[in-house]
N, C-alpha and C positions, 0 to 999 in steps of 0.2 A: 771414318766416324760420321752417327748421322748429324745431320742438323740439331736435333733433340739431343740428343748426347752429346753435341758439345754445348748448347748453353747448359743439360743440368752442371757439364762438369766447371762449370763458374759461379754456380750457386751459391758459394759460398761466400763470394765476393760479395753480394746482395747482402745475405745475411749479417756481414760486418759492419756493412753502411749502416745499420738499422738502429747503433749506436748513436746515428747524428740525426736518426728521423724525427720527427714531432712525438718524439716520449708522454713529455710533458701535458701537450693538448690535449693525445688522444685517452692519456690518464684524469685527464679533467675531465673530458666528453663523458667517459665509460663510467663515473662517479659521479655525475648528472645525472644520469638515467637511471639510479641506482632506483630501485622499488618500484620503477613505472614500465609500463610495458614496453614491446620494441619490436619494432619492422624491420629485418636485415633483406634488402633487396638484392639481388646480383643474378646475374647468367652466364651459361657459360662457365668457362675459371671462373668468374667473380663469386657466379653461386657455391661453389667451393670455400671461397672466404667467407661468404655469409655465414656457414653452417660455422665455419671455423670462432666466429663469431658469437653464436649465438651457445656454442658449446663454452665458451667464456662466461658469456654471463651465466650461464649454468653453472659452473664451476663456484659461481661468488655468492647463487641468490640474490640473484639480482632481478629475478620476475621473469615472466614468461618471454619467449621469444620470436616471432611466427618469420619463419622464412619463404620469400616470395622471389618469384620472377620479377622484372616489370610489368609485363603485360597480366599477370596474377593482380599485382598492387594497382595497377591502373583502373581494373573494371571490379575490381571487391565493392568500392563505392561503404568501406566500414567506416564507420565514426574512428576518427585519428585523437577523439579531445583526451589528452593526459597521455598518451603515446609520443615515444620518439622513433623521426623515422634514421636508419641507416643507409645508405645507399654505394656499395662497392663497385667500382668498373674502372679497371688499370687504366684505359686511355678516358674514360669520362668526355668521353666525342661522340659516342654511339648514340643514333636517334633513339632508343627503349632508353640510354642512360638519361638521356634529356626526358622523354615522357615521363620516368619515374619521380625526373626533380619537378616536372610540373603538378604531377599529381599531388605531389608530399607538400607544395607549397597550398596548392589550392587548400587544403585540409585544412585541420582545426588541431593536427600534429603540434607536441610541445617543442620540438626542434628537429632538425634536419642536417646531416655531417655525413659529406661525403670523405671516404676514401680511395685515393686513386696514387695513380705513380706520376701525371701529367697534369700540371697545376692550367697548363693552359685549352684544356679538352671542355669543351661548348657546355656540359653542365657544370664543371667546376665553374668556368667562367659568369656562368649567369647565379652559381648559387652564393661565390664568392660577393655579389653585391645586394644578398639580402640579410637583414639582422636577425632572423631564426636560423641560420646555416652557418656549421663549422666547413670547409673545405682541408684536408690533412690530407697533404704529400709524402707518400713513402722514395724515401731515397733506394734507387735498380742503377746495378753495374753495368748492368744492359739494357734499353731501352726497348729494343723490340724482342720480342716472346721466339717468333719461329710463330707455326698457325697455335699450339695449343699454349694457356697462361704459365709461365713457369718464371723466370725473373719479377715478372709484375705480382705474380700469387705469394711468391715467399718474401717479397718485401714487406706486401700488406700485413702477411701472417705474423714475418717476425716483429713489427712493429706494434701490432696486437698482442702481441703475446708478453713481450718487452714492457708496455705499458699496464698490461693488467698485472703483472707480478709486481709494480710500481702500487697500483692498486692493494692488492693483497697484501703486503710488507710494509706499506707508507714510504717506500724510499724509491731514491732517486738513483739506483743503481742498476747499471744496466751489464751485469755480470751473467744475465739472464741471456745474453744478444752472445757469448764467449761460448757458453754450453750448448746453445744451438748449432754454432758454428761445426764444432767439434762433433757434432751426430752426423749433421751435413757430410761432414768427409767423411766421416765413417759407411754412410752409407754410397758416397761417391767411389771409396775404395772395395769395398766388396759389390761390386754388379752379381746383381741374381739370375740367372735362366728359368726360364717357364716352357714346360711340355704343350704350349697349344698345338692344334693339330689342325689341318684344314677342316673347313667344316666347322670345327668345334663353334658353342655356344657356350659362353662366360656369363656364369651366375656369380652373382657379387653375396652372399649372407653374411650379415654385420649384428652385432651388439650399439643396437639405436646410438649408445655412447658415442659410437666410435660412425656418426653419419661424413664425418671429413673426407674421410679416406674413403670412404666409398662410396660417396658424389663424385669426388676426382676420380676414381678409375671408371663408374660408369660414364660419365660425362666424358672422359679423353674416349673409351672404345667407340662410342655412338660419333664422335664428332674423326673421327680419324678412319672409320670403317676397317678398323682393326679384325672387329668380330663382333656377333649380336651379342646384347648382355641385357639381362637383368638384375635386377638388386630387389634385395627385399630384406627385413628383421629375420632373425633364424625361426622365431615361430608362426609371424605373416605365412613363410616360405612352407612350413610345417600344415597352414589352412588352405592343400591344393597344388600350390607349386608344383608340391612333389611329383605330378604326372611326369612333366620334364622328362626329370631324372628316369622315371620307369621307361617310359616310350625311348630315350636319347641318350643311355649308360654309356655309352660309346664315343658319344658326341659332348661332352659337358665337362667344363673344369668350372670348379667350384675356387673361388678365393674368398676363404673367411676370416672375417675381422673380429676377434675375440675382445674382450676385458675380464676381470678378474671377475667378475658376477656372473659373464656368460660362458666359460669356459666349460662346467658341466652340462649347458644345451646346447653347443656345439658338439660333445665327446656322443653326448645318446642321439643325434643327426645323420652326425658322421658314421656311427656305429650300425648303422640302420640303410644308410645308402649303398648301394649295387658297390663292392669292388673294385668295379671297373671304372667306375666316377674318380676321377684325378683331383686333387684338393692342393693349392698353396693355401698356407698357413698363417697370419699374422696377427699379434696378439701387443695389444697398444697397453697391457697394466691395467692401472685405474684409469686409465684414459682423461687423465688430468692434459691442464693448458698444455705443458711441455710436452706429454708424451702425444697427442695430438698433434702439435707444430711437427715435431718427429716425422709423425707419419703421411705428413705432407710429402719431403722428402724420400720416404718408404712409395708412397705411391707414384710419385711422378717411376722412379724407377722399375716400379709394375709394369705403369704401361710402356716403359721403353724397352723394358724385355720382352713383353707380348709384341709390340711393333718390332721386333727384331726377328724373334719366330715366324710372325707372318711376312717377314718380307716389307712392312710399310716404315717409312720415316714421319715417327707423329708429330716432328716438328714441319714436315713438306709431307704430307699426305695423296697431295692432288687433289682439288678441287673443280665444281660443274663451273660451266661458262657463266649460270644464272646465281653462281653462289654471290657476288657483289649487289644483284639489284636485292636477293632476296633480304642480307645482311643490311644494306643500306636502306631500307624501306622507312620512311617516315609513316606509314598508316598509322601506329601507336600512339609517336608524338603527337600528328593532327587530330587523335582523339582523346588523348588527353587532355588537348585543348578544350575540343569541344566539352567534354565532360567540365562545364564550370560548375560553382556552386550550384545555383540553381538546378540545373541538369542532374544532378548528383542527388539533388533534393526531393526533384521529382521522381526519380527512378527509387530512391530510396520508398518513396509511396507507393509507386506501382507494385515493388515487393512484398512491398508490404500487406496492402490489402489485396493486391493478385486476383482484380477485377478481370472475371473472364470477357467483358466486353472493350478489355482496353485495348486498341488499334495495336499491333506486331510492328509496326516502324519505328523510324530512327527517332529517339527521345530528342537528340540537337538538333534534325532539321521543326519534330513538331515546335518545337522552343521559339527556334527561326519563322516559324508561318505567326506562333502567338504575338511575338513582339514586334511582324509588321501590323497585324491588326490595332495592336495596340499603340503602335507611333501614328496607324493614320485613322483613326480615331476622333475625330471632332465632336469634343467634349464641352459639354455644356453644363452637368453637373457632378458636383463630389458627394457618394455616400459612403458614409466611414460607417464601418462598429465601434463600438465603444472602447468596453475592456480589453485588454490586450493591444487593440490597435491604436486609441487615443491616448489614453494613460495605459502604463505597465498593468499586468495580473497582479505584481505584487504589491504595485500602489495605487490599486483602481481607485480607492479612495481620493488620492491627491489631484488638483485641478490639472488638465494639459499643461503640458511643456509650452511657456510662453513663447516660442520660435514656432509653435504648433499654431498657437492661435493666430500669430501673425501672419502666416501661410494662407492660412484660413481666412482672413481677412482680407486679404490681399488679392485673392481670389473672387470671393464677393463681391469688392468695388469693381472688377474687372467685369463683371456680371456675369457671374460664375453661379450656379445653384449649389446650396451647399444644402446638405440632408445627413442622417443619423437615425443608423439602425441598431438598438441595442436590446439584449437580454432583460436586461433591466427596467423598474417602475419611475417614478417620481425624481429618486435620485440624481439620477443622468441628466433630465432636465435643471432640477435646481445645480448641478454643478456649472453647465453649461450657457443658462441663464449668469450666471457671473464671471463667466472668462470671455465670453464674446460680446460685446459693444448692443447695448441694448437697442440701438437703429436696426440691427441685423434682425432680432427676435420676429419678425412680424415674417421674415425670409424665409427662415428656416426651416426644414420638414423632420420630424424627429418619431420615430417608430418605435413606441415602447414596445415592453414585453416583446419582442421579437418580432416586430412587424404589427402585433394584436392592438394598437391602438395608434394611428396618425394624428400626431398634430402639430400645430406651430409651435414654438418654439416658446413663444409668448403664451400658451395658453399654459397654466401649473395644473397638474392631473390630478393632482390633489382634490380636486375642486371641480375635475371634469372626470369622474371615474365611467371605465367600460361596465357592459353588462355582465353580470356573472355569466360563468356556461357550467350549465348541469356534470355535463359530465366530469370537469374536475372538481366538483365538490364532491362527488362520487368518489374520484379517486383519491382526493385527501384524507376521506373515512378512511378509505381501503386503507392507504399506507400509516396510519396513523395505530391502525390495528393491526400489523404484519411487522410489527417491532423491528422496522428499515432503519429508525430513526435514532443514533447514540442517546444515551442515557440527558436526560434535561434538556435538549433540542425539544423548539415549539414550531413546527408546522407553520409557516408565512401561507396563510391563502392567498391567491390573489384570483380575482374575477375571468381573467384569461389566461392566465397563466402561475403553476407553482415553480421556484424555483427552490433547487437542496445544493446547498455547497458541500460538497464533498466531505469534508472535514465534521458535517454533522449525520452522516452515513455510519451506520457499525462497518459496513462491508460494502463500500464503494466500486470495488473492483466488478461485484454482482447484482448490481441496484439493478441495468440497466435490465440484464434476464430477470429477472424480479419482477417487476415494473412489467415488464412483456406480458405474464400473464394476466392484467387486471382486463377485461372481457374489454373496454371502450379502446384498451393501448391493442388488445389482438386482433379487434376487426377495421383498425385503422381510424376509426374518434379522434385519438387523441396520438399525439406524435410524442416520441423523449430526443430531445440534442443534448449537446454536451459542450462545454467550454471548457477554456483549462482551469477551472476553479469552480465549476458545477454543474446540475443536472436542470435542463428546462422541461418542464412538462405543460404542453398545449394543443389549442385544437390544431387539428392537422392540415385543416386551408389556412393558417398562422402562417407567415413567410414576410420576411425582412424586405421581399421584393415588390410587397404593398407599398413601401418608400419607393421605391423606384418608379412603379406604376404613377403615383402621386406625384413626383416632382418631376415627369414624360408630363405629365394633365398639366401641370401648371406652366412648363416650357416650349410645349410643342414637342413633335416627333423627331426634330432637324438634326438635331444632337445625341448624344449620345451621353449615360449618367455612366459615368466611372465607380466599380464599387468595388471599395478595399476592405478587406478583412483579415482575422486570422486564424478562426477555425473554420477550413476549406475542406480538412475531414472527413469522409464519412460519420455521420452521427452530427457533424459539428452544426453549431447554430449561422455558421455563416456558410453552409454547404451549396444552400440553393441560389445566396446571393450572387456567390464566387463561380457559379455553375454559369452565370450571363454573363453577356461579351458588353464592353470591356472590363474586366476585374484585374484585380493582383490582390492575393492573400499576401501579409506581410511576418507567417507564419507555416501555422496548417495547409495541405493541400491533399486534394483527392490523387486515387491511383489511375488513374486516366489519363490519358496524353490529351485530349480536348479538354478535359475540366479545366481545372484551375491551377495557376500555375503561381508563385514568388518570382522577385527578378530578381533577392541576391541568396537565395537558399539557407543554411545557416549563417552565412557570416553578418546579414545583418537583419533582424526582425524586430516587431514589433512596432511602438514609437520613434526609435531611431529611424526606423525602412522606409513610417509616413514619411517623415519629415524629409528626405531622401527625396521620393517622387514628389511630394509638393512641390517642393523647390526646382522640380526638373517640370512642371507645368508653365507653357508658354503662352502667356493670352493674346488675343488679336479680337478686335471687334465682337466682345460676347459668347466668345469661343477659348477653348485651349488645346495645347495638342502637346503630348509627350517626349520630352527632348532626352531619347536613348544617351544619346553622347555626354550628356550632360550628366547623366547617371551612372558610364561607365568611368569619368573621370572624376568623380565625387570620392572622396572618404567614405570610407563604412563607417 
C-alpha cells in the first residue's frame, strides 16, 4: 500500500472527529459575513478548501466570493473596507500563511478567521492575539498529510460543511458529520482504475459549480508530477482548447465534472471529440454543500488511481534538493511587510493615475529614502491647508480641534513659524483669528485663495482685498452662461480667485472638461484644482508655495518649512505644495514615487494624522525635527 492510500484509507476517522470541531464558531463566523463580501485565501490543498469554501457561501447567498493565493492577496493592494478576509493553511506555519495574515491585518478588512488543523502554526499564533481574528481548529486523526493535503483538507471540509448545514437548518445538529462519514467509506470501498498512459496529458473540464474537485485533482497532478494537466470550464475549453484534443487524440484523457445544468454541454463535447479521446466521468448532482464535500473524497481517489497507473506515490512523490529553500522562502512575508499602509496608499495612486514619468522602482525602498529626508529635516516652519487638514471636509465650518491648536502653540513658543495655506477667502482667517492666542497673529503667514493673497494673520481681508484679474471675471460670465451651475446657485466672485462646491454643479463629474474649454483655462491663464468638497478656479502663477516662499523671507534659508496637506492629487489644490521637500499629505497623494507621499495611508488622515505628526515634532533651539518612532508607536 502506498503512503496515499493508506492515510486516505483513515479518512474517515477525520471525518468523525468533526463532530467535536468548532461547529458552533465557525457557524457563527459563516453568519457574520453573511451579505458582505469575502476573500477565501489558501494554496496548495488549502486552495482546495478555499474554493470549498466559497462554493458554501454560494450555496446560501451569502455575496460574492473572490478566491486567492497569498501572493494574489498580498500585492492586489484592493480596498478590504466591509470585506471579510478568510484565510485556510492546515499547518498555518508557512511564511505566504504569515504574509497572508499580515496583509489582511494591514487592511481595512471587517474581520479575519483563520482555519487550520494546528492551533500552535506562526499565523494562528500571531492572529490568535488580535481582536479582528477568529483562529478555528479543525480536529485530524492524523496529523501529518503524507506530501499532498488529505487529513488536514477533509477536516477543514467536514467541519465547513457541518457548520453551514448548522447555518441553513438553525440547528445544532451534526448528523450532517454521520452521512459524510458514510460516502467516505463508500468511496474508500470501491477504489476506481484509470486508463492513463504514458505520455498522456490530463485535461480536467468541469461545470464552474463543481471548481473543488477540480482544483484538487489539478493541483495534486502538477504538485506530484503525476502527468501534465490542464483544467478549464467545458465552454472556456470549447474557445480554443480544443487544438489539444485535434493535434494529441491519442495522448489525452479527459476527466469531466458534470452538474445537473451542465450534463447536456458535456454530452454535445464529448460527442464531437476524436474517439480515441479517453473520458472518466464524474457527475457531483446539483453540486450542493454535501455532494461537493463528497467529491473531495471522489477526488483524492482520482488522483491515487492516476498515481498508481503511473507508477508515483502521491503521498511520497520525490522531491528536488531545492524544493525546502524554494517552500520556506520568506520573500512574501517580508513584503508584506513592507507593503504598510502607506506603501499600499501610494501604489494604489501610482495605478491609479499611471503617470508615465513615474520611476519603475521599489515603492518601500522609495518610502525608506522619503522618510529619511523627512526625520533629518531641520524644520523651522509649519504650513498646514486648511480644510481637510485643520478641520474635517465635513466640518470645515467648526473651529480646529483644541489638541490642534495647542500643538500649534506649542510649537510657536518653541520658535516654530507657523503659516496656512488655504482655498479659501476671509473665513479661514476670521476662524483662525479666534482659536489661536491673539500674541501669535502678528506671526502668522496665512495664504488666501490658494496662495493668491499673503498676509498676516492680524490683517482681516475683508478690509484688505486683492486686485481683481481680468480673466476670471471673463470666465464667471462664461460659466454663468453655459448653465454649469444647478438651478438657484449664485456665482461667489472673488478678485483672484472663483470657487464651486460641487454640490452647486448640475454635473460635477464634467465641470472640469467643461471649464477646459474656456480660451484663458486652454492656453493656460487660468488654472482649475479640486478639493474634496470643490472646484478652484485661478490665475495659473497662484500656488500655495507663495506661503512658503514668504515665511523662507521672513526666517532665513537655514531651515526648512514643512508643508502638510491633503489634496496631493493630480488636479488637487495642495499638488504643488506637497510636490516640495519636506511635506506629508494627510490624505491625497500623487502617483509618483518622488511626489508626495502620507505616513499612515488609509488608516489614518485628515485632522487625526495632523495632530499625529504634531505631536511627533521635537523642538531644540528654534528648530524641530521629526521623531519617526514616535509616530510608529502612537495610536491612529
Amino acid at each position: 500500500m502506498t503512503v496515499f492510500a493508506d492515510k486516505l484509507s483513515t479518512l474517515v476517522e477525520t471525518v468523525r472527529l468533526a463532530a467535536d470541531g468548532p461547529l458552533g464558531a465557525l457557524a457563527d463566523a459563516l453568519r457574520a459575513n453573511a451579505g458582505r463580501p469575502a476573500i477565501a485565501i489558501g494554496s496548495g490543498g488549502s486552495a482546495i478548501m478555499a474554493e470549498f469554501f466559497a462554493r458554501c457561501r454560494t450555496t446560501f447567498g451569502h455575496g460574492p466570493t473572490t478566491v486567492q493565493t497569498p501572493m494574489e492577496f498580498v500585492v492586489a493592494g484592493d480596498d478590504m473596507s466591509g470585506c471579510d478576509v478568510w484565510i485556510f493553511s492546515a499547518g498555518a506555519d508557512n511564511p505566504d500563511a504569515v504574509a497572508a495574515l499580515t496583509a489582511a491585518l494591514a487592511s481595512a478588512a471587517s474581520g479575519v478567521t483563520i482555519l487550520t488543523v494546528n492551533r500552535d502554526g506562526a499565523a494562528a499564533v500571531a492572529a490568535a492575539r488580535e481582536d479582528r481574528c477568529r483562529v478555528l481548529v479543525a480536529p485530524v486523526a492524523e496529523r501529518k498529510d503524507g506530501f499532498l493535503a488529505t487529513h488536514s483538507l477533509v477536516a477543514m471540509a467536514t467541519c465547513m460543511l457541518a457548520a453551514a448545514d448548522m447555518v441553513s437548518s438553525q440547528s445544532g445538529s451534526t448528523e450532517t458529520v454521520g452521512r459524510l462519514a458514510g460516502e467516505v467509506e463508500r468511496v474508500a470501498a470501491a477504489p476506481r482504475s484509470i486508463d492513463l498512459r504514458p505520455g498522456d496529458t490530463v485535461v480536467v473540464l468541469h461545470d464552474p459549480q463543481c471548481r473543488t474537485i477540480a482544483t484538487l485533482i489539478e493541483t495534486s497532478l502538477w504538485e506530484t508530477a503525476i502527468a501534465p494537466v490542464q483544467r478549464a470550464d467545458f465552454r472556456n475549453f470549447a474557445h480554443g482548447r480544443h487544438v489539444w484534443a485535434a493535434r494529441h487524440p491519442d495522448s489525452m484523457l479527459v476527466i469531466s465534472v458534470t452538474a445537473a445544468t451542465s450534463r447536456d454541454i458535456w454530452a454535445g463535447i464529448r460527442s464531437a471529440l476524436p474517439d480515441t479521446i479517453r473520458a472518466v466521468e464524474i457527475d457531483l448532482g446539483h453540486a450542493g454543500r454535501f455532494g461537493t464535500a463528497v467529491s473531495i473524497a471522489d477526488g483524492l481517489d482520482v488522483v491515487r488511481a492516476l498515481g498508481d497507473a503511473a507508477g508515483i506515490d502521491p503521498g511520497r512523490p520525490g522531491r528536488g534538493e531545492f524544493a525546502g529553500a524554494i517552500y520556506g522562502d520568506t520573500g512574501l512575508a517580508e513584503l508584506a511587510s513592507a507593503l504598510d499602509p502607506a506603501v499600499r496608499h501610494k501604489l494604489q495612486a501610482v495605478h491609479h493615475y499611471d503617470d508615465p514619468t513615474c520611476p519603475v522602482g521599489d515603492a518601500p525602498e522609495a518610502r525608506k529614502a522619503w522618510l529619511k529626508g523627512l526625520s533629518n529635516a531641520c524644520i523651522g516652519g509649519i504650513l498646514l491647508d486648511y480644510d481637510g487638514t485643520v478641520v474635517t471636509t465635513e466640518a470645515r465650518l467648526d473651529p480646529p480641534a483644541p489638541e490642534i491648536i495647542s500643538e500649534l502653540v506649542r510649537l510657536a513658543d518653541a520658535g516654530i513659524s507657523i503659516g496656512f495655506a488655504t482655498g479659501r477667502g476671509g473665513s479661514a482667517g476670521d476662524a483662525l483669528r479666534k482659536a489661536l492666542p491673539e500674541r501669535l497673529h502678528s506671526t502668522v503667514a496665512v495664504g488666501y485663495y490658494n496662495g493668491g493673497h499673503v498676509r498676516t494673520l492680524d490683517a482681516d481681508i475683508e478690509n484688505d482685498r486683492p486686485e481683481a484679474d481680468a480673466n476670471l471675471v471673463a470666465l464667471a460670465d462664461w460659466i454663468e452662461g453655459q448653465s454649469l451651475l444647478a438651478p438657484g446657485t449664485r456665482l461667489k466672485r472673488g478678485e483672484v480667485q472663483i470657487t464651486i462646491r460641487h454640490d452647486e454643479l448640475t454635473d460635477p463629474a464634467a465641470f472640469a472638461s467643461r471649464v477646459a474649454g474656456f480660451a484663458a483655462v486652454a492656453d493656460g491663464r487660468i488654472k482649475a484644482l479640486s478639493s474634496h468638497h470643490s472646484f478652484d478656479l485661478l490665475p495659473s502663477a497662484t500656488s500655495k508655495t507663495a506661503v512658503t516662499d514668504e515665511m523662507h523671507r521672513r526666517m532665513g534659508s537655514d531651515h526648512h518649512v514643512l508643508a502638510i496637506g491633503d489634496s496631493g492629487e493630480p488636479g488637487g489644490n495642495d499638488t504643488e505644495l506637497l510636490r516640495r521637500s519636506p511635506s506629508v499629505s494627510v490624505d491625497g497623494v500623487c502617483g509618483h514615487l518622488g511626489g508626495s507621499w502620507s505616513l499612515f495611508g488609509r488608516a489614518s488622515s485628515g485632522p487625526v494624522a495632523l495632530l499625529r505628526i504634531l505631536r511627533a515634532l521635537r523642538t531644540e533651539s528654534g528648530h524641530a525635527r521629526l521623531d519617526l518612532d514616535f509616530l510608529s508607536a502612537s495610536p491612529a
